[in-house]
KOLPAMAR-406714 format. One record per atom (N, C-alpha, C): residue in one letter; residue number from 1; atom name; x, y, z. Coordinates in steps of 0.1 Angstrom, whole numbers, padded with zeros to 4 digits. Layout:
BEGIN
+---+-----+----+-------+-------+-------+
: r :   k :  a :     u :     v :     w :
+---+-----+----+-------+-------+-------+
: A : NUM : CA :     X :     Y :     Z :
...
+---+-----+----+-------+-------+-------+
//
This chain:
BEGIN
+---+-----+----+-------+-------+-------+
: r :   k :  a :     u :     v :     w :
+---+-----+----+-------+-------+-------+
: X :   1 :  N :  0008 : -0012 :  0000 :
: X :   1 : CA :  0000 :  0000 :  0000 :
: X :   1 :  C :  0009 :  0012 :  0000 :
: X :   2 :  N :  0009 :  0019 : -0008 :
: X :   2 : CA :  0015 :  0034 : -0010 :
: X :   2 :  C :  0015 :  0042 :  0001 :
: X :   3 :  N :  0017 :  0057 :  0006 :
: X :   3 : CA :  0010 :  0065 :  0016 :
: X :   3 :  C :  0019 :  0074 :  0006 :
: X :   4 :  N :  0018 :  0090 :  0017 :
: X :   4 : CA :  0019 :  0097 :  0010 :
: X :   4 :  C :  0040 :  0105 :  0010 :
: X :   5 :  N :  0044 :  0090 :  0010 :
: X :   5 : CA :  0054 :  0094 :  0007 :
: X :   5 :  C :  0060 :  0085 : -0002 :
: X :   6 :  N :  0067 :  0098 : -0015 :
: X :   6 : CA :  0072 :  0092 : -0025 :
: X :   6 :  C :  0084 :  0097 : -0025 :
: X :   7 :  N :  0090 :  0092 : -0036 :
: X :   7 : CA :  0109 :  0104 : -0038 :
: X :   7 :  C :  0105 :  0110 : -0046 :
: X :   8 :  N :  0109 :  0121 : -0040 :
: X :   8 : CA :  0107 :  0138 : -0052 :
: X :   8 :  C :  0121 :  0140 : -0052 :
: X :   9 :  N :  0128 :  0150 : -0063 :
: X :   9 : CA :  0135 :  0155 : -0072 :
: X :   9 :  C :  0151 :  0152 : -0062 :
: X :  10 :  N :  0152 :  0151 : -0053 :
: X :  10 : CA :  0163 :  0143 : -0046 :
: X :  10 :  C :  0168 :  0129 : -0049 :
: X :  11 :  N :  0152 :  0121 : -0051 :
: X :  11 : CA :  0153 :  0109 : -0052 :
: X :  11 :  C :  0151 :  0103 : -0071 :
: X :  12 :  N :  0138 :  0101 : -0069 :
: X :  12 : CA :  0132 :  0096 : -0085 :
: X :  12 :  C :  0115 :  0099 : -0082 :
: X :  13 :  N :  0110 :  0098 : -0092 :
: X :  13 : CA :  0095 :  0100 : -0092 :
: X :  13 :  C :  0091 :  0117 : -0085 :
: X :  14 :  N :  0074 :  0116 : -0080 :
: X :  14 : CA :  0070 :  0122 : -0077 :
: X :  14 :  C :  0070 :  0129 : -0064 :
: X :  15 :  N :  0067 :  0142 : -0057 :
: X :  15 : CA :  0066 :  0142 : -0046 :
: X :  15 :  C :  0053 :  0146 : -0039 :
: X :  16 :  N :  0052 :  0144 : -0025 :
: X :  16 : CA :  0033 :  0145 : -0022 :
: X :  16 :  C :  0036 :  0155 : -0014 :
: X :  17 :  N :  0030 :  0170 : -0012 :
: X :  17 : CA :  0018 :  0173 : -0020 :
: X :  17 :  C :  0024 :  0181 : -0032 :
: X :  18 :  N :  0020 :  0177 : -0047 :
: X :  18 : CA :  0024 :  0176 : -0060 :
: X :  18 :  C :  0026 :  0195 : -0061 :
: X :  19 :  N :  0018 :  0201 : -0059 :
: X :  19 : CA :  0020 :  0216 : -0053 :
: X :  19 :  C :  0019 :  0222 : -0041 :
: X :  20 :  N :  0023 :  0233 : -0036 :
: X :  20 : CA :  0021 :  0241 : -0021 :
: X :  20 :  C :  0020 :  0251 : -0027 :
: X :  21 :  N :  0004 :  0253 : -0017 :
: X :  21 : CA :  0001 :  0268 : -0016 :
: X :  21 :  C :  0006 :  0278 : -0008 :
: X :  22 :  N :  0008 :  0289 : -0010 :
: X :  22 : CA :  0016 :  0302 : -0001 :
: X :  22 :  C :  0003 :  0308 :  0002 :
: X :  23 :  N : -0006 :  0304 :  0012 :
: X :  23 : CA : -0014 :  0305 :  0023 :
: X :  23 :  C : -0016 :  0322 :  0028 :
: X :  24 :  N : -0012 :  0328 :  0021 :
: X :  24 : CA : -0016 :  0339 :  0029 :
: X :  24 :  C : -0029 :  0343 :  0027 :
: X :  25 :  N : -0028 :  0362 :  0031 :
: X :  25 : CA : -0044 :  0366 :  0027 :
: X :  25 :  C : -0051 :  0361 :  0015 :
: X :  26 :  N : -0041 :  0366 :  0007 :
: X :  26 : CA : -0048 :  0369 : -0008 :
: X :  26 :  C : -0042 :  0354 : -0017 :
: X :  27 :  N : -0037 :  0346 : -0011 :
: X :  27 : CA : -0037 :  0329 : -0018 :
: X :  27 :  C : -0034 :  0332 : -0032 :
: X :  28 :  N : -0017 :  0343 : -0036 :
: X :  28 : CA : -0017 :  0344 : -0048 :
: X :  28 :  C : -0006 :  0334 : -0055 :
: X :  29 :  N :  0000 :  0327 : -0047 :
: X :  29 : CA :  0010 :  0318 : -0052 :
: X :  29 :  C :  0008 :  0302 : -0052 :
: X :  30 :  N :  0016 :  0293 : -0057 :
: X :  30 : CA :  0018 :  0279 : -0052 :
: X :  30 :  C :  0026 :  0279 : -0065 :
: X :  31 :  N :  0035 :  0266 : -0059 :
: X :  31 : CA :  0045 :  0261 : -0067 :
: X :  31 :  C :  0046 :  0247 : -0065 :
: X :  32 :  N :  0058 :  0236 : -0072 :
: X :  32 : CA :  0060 :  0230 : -0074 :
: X :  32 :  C :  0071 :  0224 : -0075 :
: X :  33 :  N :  0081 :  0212 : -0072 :
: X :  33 : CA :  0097 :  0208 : -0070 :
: X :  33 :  C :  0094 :  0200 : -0079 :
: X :  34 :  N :  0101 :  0207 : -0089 :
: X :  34 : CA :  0105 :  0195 : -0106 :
: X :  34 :  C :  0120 :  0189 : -0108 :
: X :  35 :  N :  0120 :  0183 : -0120 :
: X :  35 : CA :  0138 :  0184 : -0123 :
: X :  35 :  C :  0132 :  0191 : -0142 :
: X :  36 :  N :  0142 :  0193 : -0143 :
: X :  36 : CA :  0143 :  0199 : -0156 :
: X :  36 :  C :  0150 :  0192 : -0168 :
: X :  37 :  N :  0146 :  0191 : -0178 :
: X :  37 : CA :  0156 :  0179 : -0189 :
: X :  37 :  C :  0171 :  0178 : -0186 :
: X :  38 :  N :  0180 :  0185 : -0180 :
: X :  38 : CA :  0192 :  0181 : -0176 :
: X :  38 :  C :  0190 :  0173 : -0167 :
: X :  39 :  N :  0180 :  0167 : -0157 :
: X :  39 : CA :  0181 :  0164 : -0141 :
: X :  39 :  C :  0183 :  0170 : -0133 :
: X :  40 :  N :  0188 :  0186 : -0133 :
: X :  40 : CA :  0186 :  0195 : -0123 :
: X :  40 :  C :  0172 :  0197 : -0117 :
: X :  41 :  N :  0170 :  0203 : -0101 :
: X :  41 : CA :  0160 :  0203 : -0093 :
: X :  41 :  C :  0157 :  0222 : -0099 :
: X :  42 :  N :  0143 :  0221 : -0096 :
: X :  42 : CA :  0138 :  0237 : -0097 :
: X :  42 :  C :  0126 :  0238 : -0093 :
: X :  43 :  N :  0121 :  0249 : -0086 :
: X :  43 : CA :  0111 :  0254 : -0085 :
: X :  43 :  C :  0103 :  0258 : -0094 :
: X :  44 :  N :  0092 :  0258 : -0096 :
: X :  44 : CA :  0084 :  0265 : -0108 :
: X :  44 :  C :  0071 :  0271 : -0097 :
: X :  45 :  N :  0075 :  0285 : -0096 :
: X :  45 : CA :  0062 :  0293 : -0089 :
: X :  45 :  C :  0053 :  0295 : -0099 :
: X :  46 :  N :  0034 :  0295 : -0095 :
: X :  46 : CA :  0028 :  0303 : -0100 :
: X :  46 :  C :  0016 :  0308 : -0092 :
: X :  47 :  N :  0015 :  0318 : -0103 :
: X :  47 : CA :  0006 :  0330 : -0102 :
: X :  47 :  C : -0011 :  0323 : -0103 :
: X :  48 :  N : -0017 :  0330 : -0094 :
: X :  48 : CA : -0033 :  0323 : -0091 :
: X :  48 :  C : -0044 :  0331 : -0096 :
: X :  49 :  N : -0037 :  0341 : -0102 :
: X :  49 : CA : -0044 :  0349 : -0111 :
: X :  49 :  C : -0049 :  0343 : -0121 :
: X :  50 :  N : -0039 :  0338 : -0130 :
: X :  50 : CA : -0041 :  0333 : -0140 :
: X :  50 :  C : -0034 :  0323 : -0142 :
: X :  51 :  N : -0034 :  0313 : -0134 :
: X :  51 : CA : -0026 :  0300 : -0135 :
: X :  51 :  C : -0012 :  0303 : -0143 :
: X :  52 :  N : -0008 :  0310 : -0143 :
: X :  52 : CA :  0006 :  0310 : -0152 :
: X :  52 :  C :  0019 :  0313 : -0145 :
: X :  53 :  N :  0034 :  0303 : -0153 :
: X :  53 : CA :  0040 :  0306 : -0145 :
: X :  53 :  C :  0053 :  0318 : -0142 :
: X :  54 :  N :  0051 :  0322 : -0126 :
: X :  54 : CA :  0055 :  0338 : -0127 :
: X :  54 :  C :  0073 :  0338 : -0129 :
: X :  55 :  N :  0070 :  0354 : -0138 :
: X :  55 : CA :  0079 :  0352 : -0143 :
: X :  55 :  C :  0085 :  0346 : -0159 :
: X :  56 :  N :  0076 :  0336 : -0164 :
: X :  56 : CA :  0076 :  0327 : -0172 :
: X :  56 :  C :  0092 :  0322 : -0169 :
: X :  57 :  N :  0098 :  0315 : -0157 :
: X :  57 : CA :  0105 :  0309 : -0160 :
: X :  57 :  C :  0111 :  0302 : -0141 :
: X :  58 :  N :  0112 :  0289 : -0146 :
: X :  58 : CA :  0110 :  0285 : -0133 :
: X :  58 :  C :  0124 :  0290 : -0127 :
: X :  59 :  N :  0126 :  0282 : -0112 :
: X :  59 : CA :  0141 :  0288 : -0107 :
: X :  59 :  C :  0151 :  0278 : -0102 :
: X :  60 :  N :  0159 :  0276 : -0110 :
: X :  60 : CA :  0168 :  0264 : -0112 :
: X :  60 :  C :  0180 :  0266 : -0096 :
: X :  61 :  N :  0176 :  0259 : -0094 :
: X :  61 : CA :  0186 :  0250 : -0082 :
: X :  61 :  C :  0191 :  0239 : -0079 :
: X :  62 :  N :  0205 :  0239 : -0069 :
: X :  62 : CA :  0214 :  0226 : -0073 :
: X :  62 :  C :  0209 :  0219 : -0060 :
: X :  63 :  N :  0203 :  0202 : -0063 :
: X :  63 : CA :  0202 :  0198 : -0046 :
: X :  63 :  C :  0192 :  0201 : -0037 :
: X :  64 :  N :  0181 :  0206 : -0045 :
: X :  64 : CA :  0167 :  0212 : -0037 :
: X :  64 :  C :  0161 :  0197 : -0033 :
: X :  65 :  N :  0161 :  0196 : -0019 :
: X :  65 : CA :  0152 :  0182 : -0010 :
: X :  65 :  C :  0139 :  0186 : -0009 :
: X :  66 :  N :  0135 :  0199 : -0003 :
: X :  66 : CA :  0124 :  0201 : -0005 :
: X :  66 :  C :  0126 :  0217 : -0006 :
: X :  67 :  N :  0107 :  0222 : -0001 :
: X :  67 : CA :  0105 :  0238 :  0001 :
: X :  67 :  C :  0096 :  0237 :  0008 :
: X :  68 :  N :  0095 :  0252 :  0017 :
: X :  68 : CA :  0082 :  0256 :  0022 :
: X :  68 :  C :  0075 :  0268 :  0022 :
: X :  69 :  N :  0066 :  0272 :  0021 :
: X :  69 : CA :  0063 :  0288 :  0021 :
: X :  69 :  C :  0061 :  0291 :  0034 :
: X :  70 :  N :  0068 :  0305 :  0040 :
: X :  70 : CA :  0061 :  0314 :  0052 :
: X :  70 :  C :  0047 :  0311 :  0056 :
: X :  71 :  N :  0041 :  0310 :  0068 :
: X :  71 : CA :  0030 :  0311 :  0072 :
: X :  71 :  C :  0020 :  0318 :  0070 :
: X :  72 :  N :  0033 :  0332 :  0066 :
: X :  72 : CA :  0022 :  0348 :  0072 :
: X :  72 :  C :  0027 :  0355 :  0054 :
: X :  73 :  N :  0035 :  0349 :  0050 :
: X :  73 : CA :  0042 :  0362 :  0040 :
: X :  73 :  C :  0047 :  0352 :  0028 :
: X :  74 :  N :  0047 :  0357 :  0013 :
: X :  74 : CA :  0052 :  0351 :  0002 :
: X :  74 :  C :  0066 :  0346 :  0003 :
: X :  75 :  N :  0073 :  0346 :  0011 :
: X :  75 : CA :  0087 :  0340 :  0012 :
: X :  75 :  C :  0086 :  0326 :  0016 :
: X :  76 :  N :  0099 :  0321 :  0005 :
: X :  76 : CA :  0098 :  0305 :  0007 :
: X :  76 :  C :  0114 :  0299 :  0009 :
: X :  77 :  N :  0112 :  0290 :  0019 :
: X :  77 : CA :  0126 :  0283 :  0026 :
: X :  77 :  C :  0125 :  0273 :  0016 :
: X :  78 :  N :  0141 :  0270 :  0012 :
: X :  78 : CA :  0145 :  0262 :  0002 :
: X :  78 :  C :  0151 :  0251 :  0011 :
: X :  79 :  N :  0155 :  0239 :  0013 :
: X :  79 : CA :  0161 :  0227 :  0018 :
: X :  79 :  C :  0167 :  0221 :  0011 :
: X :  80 :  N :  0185 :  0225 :  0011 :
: X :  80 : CA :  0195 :  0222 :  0002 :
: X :  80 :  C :  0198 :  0207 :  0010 :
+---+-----+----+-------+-------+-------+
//
């Protein structure tokens, strides 16, 4: 039986929960921990406006295990 842990971008496959929302007032963000055709790790933030992603261009990092958004504010802790 599965649960809800899988290997995300450290490991192989997928990770649970597939996006996080940035919870604040106005619920304008969530993102997602991908790898990119080289196998590097990245974030891909987006916009809740219009589903699209901000920026048009995700944010490539070496080694990302996970992330989390602030409680209170759009800032997000990376876990190298």
């Amino acid at each position: 039986v599965g649960g809800a842990k899988s290997a995300g971008p450290g490991g192989q496959g997928l990770q649970w929960p597939l996006f996080k929302w940035c919870q604040t007032e106005d619920d304008k963000y969530f993102a997602r921990l991908a790898r990119n055709k080289a196998g590097k790790t990245m974030i891909s933030v987006y916009d809740t406006k219009d589903m699209s992603l901000l920026d048009k261009k995700s944010i490539q990092m070496e080694n990302v295990v996970d992330f989390n958004w602030s409680p209170k504010e759009a800032i997000m802790c990376v876990y190298q």
